[in-house]
Chimera marker file (.cmm) of the C-alpha trace (Angstrom):
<marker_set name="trace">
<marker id="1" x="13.361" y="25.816" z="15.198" r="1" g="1" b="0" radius="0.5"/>
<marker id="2" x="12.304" y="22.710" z="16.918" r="1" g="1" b="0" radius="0.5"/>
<marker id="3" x="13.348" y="19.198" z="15.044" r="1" g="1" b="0" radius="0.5"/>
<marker id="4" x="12.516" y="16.405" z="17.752" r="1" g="1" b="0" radius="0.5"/>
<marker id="5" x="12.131" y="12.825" z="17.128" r="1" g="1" b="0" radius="0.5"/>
<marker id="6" x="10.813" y="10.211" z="19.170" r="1" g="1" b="0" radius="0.5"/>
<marker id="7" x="13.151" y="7.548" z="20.476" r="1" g="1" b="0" radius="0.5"/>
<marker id="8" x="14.284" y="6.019" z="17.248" r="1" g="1" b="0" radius="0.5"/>
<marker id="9" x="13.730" y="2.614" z="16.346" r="1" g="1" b="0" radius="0.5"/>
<marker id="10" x="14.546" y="-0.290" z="13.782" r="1" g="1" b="0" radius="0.5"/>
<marker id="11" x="11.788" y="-1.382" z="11.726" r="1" g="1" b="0" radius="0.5"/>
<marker id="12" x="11.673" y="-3.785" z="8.693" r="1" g="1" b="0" radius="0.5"/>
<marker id="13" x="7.832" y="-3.334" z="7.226" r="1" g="1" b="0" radius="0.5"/>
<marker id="14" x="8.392" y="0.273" z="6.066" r="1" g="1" b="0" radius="0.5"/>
<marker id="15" x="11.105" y="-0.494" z="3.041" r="1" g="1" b="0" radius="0.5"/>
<marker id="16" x="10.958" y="-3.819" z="2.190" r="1" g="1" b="0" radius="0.5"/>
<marker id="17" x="14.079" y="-5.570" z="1.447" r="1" g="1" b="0" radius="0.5"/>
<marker id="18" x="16.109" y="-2.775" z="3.961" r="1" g="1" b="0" radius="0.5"/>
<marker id="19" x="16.716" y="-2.536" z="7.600" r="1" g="1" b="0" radius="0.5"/>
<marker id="20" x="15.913" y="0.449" z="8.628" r="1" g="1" b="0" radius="0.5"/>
<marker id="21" x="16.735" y="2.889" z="11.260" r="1" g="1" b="0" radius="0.5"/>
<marker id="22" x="13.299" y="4.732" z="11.834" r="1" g="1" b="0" radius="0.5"/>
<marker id="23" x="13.731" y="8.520" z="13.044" r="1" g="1" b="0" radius="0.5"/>
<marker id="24" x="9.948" y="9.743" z="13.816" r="1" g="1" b="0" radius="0.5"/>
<marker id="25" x="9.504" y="13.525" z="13.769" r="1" g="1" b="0" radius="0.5"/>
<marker id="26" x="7.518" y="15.410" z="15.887" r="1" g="1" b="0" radius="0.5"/>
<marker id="27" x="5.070" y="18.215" z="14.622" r="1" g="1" b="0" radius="0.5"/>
<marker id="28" x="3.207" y="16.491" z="12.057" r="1" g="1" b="0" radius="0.5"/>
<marker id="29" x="0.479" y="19.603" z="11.044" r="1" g="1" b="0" radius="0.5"/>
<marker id="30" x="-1.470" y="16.745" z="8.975" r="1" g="1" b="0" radius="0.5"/>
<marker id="31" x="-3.450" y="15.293" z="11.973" r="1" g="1" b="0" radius="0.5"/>
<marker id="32" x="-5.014" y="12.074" z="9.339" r="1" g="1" b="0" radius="0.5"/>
<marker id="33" x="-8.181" y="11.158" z="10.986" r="1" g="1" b="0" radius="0.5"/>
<marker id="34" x="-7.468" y="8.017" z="12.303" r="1" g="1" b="0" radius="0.5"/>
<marker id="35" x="-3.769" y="8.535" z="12.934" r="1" g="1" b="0" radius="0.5"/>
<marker id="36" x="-1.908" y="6.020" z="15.072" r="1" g="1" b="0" radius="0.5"/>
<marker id="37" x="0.799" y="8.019" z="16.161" r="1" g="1" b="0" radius="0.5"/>
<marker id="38" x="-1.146" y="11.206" z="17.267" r="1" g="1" b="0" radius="0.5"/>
<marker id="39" x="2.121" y="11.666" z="19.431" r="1" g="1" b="0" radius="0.5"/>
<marker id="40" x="3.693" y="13.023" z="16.543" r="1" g="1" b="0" radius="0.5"/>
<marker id="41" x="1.100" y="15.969" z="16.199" r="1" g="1" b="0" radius="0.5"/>
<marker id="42" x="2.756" y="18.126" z="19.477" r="1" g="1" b="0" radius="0.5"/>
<marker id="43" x="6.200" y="19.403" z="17.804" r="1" g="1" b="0" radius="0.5"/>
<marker id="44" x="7.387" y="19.711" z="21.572" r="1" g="1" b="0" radius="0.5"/>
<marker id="45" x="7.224" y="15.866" z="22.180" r="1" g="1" b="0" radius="0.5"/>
<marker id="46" x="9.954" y="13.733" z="21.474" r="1" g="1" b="0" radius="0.5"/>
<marker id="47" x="14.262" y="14.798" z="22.238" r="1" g="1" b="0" radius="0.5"/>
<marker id="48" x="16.345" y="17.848" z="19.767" r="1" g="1" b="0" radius="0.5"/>
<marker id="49" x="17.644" y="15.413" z="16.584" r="1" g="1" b="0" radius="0.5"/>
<marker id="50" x="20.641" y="17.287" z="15.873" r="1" g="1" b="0" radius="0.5"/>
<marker id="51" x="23.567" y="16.547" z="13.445" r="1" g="1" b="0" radius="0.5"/>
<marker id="52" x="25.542" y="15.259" z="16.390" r="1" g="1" b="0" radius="0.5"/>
<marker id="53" x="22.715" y="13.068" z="17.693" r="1" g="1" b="0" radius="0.5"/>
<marker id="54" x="21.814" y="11.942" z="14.413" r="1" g="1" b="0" radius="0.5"/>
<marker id="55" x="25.627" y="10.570" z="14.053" r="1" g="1" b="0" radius="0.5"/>
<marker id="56" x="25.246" y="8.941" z="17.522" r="1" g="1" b="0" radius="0.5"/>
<marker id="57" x="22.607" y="6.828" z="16.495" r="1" g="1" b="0" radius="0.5"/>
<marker id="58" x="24.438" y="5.944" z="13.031" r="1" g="1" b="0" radius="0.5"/>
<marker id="59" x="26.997" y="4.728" z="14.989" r="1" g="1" b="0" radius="0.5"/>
<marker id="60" x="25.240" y="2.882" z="17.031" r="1" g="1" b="0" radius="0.5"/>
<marker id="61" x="23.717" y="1.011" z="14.553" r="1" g="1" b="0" radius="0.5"/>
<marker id="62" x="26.822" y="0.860" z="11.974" r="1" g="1" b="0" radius="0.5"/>
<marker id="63" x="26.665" y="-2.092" z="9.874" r="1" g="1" b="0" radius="0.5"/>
<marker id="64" x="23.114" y="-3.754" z="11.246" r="1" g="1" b="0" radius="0.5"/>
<marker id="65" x="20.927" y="-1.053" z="9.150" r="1" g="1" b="0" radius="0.5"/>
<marker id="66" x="20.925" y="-0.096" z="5.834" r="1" g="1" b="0" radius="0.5"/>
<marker id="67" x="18.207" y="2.547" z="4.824" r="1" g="1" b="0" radius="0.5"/>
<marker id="68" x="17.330" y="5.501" z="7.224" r="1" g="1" b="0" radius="0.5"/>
<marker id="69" x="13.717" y="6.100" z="7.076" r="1" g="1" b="0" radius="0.5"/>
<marker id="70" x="12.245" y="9.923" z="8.614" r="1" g="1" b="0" radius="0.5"/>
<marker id="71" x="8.564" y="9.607" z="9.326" r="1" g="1" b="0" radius="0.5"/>
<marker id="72" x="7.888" y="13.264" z="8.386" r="1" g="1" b="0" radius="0.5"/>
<marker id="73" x="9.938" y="16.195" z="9.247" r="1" g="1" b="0" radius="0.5"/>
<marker id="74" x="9.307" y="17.594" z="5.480" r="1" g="1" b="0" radius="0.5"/>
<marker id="75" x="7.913" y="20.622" z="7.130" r="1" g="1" b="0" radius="0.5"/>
<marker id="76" x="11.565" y="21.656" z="8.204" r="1" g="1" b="0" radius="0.5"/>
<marker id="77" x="13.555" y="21.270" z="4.876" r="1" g="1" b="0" radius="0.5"/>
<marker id="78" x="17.098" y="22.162" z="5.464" r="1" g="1" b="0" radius="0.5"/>
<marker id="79" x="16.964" y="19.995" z="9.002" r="1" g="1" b="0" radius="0.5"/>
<marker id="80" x="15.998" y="17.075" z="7.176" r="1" g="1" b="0" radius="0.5"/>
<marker id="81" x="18.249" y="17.789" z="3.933" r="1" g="1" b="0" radius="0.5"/>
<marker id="82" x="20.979" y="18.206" z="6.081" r="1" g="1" b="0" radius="0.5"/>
<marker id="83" x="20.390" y="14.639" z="7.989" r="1" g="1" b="0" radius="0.5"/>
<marker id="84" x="19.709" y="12.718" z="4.907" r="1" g="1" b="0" radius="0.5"/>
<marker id="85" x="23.036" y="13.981" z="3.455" r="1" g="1" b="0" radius="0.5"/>
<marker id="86" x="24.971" y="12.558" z="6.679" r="1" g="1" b="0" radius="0.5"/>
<marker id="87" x="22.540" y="9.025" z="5.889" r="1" g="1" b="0" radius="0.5"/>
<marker id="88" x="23.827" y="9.102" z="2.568" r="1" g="1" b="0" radius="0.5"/>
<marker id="89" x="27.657" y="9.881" z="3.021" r="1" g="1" b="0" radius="0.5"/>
<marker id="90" x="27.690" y="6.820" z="4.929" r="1" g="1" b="0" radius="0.5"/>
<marker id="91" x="26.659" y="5.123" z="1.971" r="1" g="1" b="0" radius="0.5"/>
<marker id="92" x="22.800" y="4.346" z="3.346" r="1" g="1" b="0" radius="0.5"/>
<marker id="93" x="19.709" y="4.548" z="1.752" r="1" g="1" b="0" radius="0.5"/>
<marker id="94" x="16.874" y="6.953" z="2.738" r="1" g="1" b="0" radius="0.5"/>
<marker id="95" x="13.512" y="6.908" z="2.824" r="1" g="1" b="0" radius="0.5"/>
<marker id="96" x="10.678" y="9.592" z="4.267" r="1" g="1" b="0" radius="0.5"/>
<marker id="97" x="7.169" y="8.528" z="4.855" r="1" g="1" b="0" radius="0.5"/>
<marker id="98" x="4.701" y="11.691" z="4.578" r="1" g="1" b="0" radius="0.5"/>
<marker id="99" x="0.699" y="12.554" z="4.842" r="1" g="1" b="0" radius="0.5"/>
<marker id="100" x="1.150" y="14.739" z="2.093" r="1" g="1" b="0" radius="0.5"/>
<marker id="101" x="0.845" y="14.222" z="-1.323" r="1" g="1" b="0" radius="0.5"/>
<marker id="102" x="3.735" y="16.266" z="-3.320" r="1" g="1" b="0" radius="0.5"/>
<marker id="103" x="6.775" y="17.308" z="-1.129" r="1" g="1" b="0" radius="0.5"/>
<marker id="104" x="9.235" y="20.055" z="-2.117" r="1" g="1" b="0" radius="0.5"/>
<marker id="105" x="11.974" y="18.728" z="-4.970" r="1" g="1" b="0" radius="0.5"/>
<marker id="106" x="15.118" y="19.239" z="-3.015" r="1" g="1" b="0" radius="0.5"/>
<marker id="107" x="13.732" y="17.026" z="-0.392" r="1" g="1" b="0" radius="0.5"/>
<marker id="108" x="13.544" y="14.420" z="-3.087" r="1" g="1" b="0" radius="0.5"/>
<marker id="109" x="17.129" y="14.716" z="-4.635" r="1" g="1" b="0" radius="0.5"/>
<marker id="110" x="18.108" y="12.988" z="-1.505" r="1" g="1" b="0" radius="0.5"/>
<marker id="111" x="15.596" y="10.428" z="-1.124" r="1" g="1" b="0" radius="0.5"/>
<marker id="112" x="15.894" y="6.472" z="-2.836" r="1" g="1" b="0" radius="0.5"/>
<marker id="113" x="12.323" y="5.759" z="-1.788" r="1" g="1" b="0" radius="0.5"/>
<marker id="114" x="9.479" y="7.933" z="-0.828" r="1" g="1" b="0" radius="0.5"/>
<marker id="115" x="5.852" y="7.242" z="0.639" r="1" g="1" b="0" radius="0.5"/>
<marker id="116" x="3.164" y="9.514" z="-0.141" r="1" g="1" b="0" radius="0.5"/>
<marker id="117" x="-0.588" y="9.982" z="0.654" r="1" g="1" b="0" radius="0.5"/>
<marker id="118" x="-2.616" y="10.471" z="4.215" r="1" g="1" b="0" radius="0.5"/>
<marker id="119" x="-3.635" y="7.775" z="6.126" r="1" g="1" b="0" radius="0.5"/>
<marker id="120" x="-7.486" y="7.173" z="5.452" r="1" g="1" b="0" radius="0.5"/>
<marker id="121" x="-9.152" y="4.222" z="6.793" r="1" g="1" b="0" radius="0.5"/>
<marker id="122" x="-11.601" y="3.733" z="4.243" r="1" g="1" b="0" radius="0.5"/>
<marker id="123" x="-9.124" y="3.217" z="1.329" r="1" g="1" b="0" radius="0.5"/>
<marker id="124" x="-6.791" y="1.726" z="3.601" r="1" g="1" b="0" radius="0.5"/>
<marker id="125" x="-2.652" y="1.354" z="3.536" r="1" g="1" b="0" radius="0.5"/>
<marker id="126" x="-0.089" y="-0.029" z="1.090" r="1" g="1" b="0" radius="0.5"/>
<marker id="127" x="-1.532" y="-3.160" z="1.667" r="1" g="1" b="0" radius="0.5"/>
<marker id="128" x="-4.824" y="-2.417" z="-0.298" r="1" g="1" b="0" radius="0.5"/>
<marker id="129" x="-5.595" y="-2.343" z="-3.729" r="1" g="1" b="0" radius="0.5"/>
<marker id="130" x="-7.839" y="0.853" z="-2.688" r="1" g="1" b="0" radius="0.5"/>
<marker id="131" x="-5.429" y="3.083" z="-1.335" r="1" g="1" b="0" radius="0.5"/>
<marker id="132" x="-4.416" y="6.418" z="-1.681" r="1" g="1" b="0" radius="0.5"/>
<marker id="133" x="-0.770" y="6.238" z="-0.968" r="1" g="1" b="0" radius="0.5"/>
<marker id="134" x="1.704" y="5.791" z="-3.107" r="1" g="1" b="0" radius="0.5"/>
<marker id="135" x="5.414" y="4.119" z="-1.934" r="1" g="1" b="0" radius="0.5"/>
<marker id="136" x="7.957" y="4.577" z="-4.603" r="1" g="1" b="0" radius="0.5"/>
<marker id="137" x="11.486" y="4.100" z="-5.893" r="1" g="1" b="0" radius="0.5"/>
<marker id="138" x="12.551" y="7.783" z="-6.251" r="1" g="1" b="0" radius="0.5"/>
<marker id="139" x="15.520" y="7.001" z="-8.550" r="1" g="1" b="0" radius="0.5"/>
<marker id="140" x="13.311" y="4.812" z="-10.966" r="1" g="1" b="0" radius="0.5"/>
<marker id="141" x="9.870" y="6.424" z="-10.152" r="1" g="1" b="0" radius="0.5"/>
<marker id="142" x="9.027" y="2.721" z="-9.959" r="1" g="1" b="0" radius="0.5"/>
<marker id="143" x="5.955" y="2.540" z="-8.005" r="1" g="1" b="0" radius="0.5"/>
<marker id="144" x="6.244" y="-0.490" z="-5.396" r="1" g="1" b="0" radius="0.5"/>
<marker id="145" x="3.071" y="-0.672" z="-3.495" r="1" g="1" b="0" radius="0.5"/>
<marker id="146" x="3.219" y="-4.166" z="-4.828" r="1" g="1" b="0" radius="0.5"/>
<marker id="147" x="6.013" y="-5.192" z="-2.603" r="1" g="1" b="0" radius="0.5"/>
<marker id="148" x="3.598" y="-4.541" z="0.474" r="1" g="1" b="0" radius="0.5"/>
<marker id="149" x="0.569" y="-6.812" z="-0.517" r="1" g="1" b="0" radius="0.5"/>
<marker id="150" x="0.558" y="-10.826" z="0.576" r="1" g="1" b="0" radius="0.5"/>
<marker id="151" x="2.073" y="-11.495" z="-3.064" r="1" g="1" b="0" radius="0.5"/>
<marker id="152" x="5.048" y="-9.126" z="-2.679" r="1" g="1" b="0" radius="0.5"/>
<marker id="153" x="5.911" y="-10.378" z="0.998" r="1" g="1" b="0" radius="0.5"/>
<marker id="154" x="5.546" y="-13.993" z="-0.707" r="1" g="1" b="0" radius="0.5"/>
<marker id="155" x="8.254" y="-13.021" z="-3.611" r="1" g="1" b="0" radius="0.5"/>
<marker id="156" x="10.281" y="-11.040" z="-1.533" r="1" g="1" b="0" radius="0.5"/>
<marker id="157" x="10.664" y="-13.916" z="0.840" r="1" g="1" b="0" radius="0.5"/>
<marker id="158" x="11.079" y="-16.497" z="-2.259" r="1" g="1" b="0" radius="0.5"/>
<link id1="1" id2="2" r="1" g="1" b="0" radius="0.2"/>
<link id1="2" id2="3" r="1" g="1" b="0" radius="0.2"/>
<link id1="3" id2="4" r="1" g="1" b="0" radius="0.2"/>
<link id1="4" id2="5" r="1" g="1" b="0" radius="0.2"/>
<link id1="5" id2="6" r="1" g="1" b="0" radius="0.2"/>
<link id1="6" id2="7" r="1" g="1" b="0" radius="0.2"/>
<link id1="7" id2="8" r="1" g="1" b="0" radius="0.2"/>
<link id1="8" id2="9" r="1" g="1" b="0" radius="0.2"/>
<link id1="9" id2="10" r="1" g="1" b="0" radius="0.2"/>
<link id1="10" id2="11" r="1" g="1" b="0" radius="0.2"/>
<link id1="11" id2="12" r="1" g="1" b="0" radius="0.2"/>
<link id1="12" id2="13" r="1" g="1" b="0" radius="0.2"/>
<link id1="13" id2="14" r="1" g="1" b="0" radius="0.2"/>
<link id1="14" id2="15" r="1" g="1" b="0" radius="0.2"/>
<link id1="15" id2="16" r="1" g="1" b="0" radius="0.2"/>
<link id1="16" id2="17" r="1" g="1" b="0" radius="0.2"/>
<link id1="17" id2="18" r="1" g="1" b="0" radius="0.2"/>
<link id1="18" id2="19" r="1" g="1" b="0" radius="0.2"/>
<link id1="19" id2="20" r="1" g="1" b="0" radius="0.2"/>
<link id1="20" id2="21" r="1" g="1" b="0" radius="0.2"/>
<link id1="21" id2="22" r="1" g="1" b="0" radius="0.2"/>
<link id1="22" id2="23" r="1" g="1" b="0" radius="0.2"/>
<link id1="23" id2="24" r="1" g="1" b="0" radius="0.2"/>
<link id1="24" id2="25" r="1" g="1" b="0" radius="0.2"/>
<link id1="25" id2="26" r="1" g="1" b="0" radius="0.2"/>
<link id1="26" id2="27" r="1" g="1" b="0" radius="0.2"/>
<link id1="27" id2="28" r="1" g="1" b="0" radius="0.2"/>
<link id1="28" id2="29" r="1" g="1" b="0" radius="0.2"/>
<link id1="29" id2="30" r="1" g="1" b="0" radius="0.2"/>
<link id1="30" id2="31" r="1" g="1" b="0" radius="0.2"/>
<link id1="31" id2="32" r="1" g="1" b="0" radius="0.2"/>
<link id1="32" id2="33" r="1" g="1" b="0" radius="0.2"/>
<link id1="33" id2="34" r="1" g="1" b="0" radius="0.2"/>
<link id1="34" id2="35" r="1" g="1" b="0" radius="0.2"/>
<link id1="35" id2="36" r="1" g="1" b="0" radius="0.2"/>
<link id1="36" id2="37" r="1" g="1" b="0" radius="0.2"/>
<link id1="37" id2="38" r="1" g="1" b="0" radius="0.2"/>
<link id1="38" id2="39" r="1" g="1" b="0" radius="0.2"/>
<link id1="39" id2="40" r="1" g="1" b="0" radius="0.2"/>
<link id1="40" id2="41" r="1" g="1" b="0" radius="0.2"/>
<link id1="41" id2="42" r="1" g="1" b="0" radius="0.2"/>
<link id1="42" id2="43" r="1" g="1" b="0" radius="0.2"/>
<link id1="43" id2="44" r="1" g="1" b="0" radius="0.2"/>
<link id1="44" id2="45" r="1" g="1" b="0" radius="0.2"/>
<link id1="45" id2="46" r="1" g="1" b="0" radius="0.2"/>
<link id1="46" id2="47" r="1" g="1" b="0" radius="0.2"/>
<link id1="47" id2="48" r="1" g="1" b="0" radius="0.2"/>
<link id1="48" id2="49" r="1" g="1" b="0" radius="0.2"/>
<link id1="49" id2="50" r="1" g="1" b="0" radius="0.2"/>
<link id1="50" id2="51" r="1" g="1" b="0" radius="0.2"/>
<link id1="51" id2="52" r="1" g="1" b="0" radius="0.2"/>
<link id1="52" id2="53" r="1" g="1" b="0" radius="0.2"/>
<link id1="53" id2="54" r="1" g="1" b="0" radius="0.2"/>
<link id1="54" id2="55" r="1" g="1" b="0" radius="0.2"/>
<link id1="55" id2="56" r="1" g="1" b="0" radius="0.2"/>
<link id1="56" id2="57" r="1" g="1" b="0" radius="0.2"/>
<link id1="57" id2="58" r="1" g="1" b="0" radius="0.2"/>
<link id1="58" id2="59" r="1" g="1" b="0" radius="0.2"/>
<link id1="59" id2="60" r="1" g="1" b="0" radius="0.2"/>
<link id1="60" id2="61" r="1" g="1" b="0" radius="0.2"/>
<link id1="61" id2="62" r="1" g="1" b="0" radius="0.2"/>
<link id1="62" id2="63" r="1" g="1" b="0" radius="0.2"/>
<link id1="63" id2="64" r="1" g="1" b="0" radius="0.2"/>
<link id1="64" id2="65" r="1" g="1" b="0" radius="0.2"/>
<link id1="65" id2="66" r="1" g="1" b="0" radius="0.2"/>
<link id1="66" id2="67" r="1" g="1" b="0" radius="0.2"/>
<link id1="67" id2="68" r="1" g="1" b="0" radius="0.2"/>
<link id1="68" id2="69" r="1" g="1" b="0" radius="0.2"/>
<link id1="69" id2="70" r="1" g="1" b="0" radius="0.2"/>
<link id1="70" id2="71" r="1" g="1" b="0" radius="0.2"/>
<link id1="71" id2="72" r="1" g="1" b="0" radius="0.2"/>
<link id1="72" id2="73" r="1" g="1" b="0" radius="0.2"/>
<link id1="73" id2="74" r="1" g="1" b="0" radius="0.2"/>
<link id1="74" id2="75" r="1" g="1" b="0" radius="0.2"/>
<link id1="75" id2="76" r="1" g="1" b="0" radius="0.2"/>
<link id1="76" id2="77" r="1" g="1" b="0" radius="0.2"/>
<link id1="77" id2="78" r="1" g="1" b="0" radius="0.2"/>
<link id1="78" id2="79" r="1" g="1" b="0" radius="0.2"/>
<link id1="79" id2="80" r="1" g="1" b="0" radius="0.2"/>
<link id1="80" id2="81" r="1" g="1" b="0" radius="0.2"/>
<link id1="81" id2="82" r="1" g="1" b="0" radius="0.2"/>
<link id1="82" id2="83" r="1" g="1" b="0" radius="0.2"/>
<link id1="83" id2="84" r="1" g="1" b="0" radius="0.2"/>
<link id1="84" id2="85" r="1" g="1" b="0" radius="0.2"/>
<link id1="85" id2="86" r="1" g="1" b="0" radius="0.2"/>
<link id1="86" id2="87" r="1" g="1" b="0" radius="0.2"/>
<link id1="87" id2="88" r="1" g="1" b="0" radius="0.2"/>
<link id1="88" id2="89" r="1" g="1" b="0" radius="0.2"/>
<link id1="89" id2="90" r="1" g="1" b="0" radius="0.2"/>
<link id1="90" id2="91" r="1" g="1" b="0" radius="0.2"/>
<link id1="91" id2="92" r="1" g="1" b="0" radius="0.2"/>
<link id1="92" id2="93" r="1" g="1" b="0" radius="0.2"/>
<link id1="93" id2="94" r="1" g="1" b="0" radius="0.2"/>
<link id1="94" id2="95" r="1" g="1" b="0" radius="0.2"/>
<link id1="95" id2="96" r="1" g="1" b="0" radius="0.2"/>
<link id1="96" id2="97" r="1" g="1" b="0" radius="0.2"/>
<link id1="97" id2="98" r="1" g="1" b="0" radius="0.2"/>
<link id1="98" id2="99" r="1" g="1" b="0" radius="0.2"/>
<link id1="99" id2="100" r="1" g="1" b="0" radius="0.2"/>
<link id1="100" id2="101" r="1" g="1" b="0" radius="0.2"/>
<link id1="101" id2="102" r="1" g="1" b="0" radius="0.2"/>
<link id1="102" id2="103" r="1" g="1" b="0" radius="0.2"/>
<link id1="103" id2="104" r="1" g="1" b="0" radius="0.2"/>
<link id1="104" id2="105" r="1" g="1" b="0" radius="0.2"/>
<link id1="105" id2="106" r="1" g="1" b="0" radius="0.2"/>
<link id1="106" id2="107" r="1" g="1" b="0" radius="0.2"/>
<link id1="107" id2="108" r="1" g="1" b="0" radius="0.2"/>
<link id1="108" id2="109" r="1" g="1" b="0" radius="0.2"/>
<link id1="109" id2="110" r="1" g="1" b="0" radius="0.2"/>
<link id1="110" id2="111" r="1" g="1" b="0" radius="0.2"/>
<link id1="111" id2="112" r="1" g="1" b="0" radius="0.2"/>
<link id1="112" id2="113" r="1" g="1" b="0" radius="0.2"/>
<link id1="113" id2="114" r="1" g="1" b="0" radius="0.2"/>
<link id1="114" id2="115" r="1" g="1" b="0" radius="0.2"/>
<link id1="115" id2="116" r="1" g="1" b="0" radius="0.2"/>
<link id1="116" id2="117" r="1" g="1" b="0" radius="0.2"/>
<link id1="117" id2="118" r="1" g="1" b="0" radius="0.2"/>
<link id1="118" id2="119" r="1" g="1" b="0" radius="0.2"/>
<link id1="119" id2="120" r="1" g="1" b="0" radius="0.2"/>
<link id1="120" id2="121" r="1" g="1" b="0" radius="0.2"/>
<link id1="121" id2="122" r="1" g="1" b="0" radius="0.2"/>
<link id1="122" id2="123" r="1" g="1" b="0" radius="0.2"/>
<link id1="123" id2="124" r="1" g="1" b="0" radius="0.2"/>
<link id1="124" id2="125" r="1" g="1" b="0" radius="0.2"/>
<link id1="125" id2="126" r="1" g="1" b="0" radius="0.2"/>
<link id1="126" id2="127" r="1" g="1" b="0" radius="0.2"/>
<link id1="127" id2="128" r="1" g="1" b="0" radius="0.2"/>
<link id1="128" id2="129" r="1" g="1" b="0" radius="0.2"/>
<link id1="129" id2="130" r="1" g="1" b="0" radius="0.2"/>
<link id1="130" id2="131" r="1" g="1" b="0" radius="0.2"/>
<link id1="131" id2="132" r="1" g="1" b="0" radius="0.2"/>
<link id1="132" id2="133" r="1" g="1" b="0" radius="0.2"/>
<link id1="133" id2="134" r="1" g="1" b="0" radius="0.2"/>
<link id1="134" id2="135" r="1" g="1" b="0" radius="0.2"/>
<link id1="135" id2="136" r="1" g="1" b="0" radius="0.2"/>
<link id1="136" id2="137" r="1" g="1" b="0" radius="0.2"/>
<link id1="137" id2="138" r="1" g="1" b="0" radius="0.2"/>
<link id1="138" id2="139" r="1" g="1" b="0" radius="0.2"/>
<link id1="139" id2="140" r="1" g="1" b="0" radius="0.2"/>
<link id1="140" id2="141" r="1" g="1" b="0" radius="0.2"/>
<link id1="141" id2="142" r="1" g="1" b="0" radius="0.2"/>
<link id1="142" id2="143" r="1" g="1" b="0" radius="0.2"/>
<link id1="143" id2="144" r="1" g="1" b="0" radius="0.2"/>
<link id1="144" id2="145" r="1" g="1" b="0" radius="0.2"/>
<link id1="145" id2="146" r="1" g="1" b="0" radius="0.2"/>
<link id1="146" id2="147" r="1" g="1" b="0" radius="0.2"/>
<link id1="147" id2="148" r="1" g="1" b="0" radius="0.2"/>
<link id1="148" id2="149" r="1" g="1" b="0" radius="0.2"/>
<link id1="149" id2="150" r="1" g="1" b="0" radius="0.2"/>
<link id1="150" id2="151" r="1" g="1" b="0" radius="0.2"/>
<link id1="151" id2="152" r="1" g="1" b="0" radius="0.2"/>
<link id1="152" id2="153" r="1" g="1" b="0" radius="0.2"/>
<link id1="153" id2="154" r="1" g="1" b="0" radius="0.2"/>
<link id1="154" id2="155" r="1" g="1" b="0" radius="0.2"/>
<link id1="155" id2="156" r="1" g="1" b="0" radius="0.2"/>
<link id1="156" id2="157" r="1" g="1" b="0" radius="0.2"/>
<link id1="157" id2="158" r="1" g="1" b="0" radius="0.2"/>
</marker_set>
């Protein structure tokens, strides 16, 4: 079964307080209207993220990141399990961003944070007081959206 990612990156915006290496899967069956990464829709599209290649990267970014963050790749369960395992055996946190709004409980055994919800324009991101999706400690089942608005980035930068 296909697991591609597009080229990873590091990001800091997506768990604040972290930096995060930033895996993004391909195959996304979502398809939020308004998405800004349609490139993620066509599982085809990105290169094979494989235990080995997944390592490579670690390495590569050995004591610069902290968190590993998937967007998506929920859809393949035992590919991702098995990757966020390797994350956390290195002693990293791990995060997955998803469209959906439940994902499957052994996904979440190996998650610290967790953002839920499709992307919808009207009620906008974790930014807004209006919107649907939810970003959350998974250990606590603190809900942090807070941490995203102009008040959070002004305490987490105090």
């Amino acid at each position: 079964m296909i697991f591609n990612t597009l080229l990873p990156s590091i990001v800091f915006q997506e768990v604040p307080g972290e930096i995060s290496l930033c895996f993004s899967i391909t195959g996304c069956d979502i398809g939020c209207n308004g998405c800004h990464s349609t490139e993620l829709w066509k599982k085809e599209n990105g290169t094979f993220l494989n235990e080995e290649t997944f390592e490579y990267w670690l390495n590569k970014y050995q004591n610069l990141i902290s968190c590993v963050v998937f967007f998506g790749g929920e859809w393949q369960p035992s590919q991702l399990i098995s990757l966020l395992c390797i994350a956390q055996s290195r002693g990293l946190k791990t995060c997955l961003y998803t469209g959906r709004k439940y994902i499957d409980l052994s996904i979440s055994h190996h998650l610290d944070f967790l953002k839920t919800g499709k992307w919808d324009a009207a009620l906008g991101g974790l930014d807004s007081d209006t919107t649907n999706q939810v970003f959350m400690n998974v250990k606590t089942g603190e809900t942090l959206n807070h941490l995203f608005n102009s008040q959070g980035v002004q305490h987490a930068a105090a």
